[in-house]
C-alpha positions in Angstrom: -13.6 83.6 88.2 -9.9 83.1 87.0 -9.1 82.9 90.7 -11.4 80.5 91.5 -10.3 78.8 89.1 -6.4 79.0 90.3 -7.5 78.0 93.5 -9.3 75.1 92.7 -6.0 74.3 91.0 -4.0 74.2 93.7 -6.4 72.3 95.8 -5.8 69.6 93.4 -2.1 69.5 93.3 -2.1 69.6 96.9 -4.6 67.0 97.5 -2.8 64.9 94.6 0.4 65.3 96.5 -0.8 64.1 99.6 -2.0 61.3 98.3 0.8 60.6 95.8 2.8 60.7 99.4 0.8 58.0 101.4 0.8 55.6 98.2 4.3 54.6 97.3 5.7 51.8 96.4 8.5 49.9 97.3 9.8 49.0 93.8 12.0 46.2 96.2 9.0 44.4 97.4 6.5 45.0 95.1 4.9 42.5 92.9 3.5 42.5 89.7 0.4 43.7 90.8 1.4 46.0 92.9 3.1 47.5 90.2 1.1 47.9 87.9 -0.6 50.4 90.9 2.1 52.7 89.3 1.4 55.4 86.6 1.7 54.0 83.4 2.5 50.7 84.3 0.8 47.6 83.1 1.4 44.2 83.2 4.7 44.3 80.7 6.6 47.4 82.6 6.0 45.6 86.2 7.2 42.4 84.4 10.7 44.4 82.8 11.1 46.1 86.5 10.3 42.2 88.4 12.9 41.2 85.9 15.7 43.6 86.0 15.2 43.2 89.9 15.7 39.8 89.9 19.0 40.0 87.6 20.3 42.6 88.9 19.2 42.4 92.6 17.6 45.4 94.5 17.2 49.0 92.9 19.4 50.9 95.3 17.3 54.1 94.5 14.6 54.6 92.2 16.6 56.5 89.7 17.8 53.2 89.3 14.6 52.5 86.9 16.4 54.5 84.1 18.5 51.7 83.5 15.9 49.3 82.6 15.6 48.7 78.9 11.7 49.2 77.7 11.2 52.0 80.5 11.3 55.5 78.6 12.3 58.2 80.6 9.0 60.0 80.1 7.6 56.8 82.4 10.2 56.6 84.7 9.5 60.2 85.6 6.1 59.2 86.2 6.8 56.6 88.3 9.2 58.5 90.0 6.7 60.5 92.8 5.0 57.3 93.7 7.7 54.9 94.2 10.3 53.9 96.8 13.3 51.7 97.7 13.3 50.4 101.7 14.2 53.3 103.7 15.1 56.0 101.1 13.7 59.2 101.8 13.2 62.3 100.4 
């Protein structure tokens, strides 16, 4: 039982990864509803990232998101496996 269980674990990372992968967001381009597609995000944390974006200009990697006053790094992490800047890889 306790390895059925630990497999059915795993599938679920995996699959979550996978899926996580093919759903990013480019925090450049995205609007605010596309934004608040992120983990933890609602209509005020895509409004303080739109914000800092257009004051600052464009996040040159996401780690870039710690700077934003209002985003606690607990989110930021969160946000950090689903988002993207143009062209940066992992």
């Amino acid at each position: 039982m306790k390895k059925a269980i630990v497999a059915i674990a795993i599938a679920i990372v995996v699959a979550f990864g996978t899926i996580a992968a093919a759903q990013t967001i480019d925090i450049n381009k995205a609007g605010l509803v596309q934004l608040q597609g992120l983990p933890n995000v609602g209509a005020k944390r895509a409004m303080l990232i739109v914000r800092y974006r257009q004051i600052k200009g464009e996040f040159s990697s996401v780690e870039d998101l710690y700077a934003i006053p209002g985003l606690g790094r607990k989110t930021v992490e969160g946000i950090m496996l689903f988002a993207t800047v143009g062209g940066e890889e992992d």
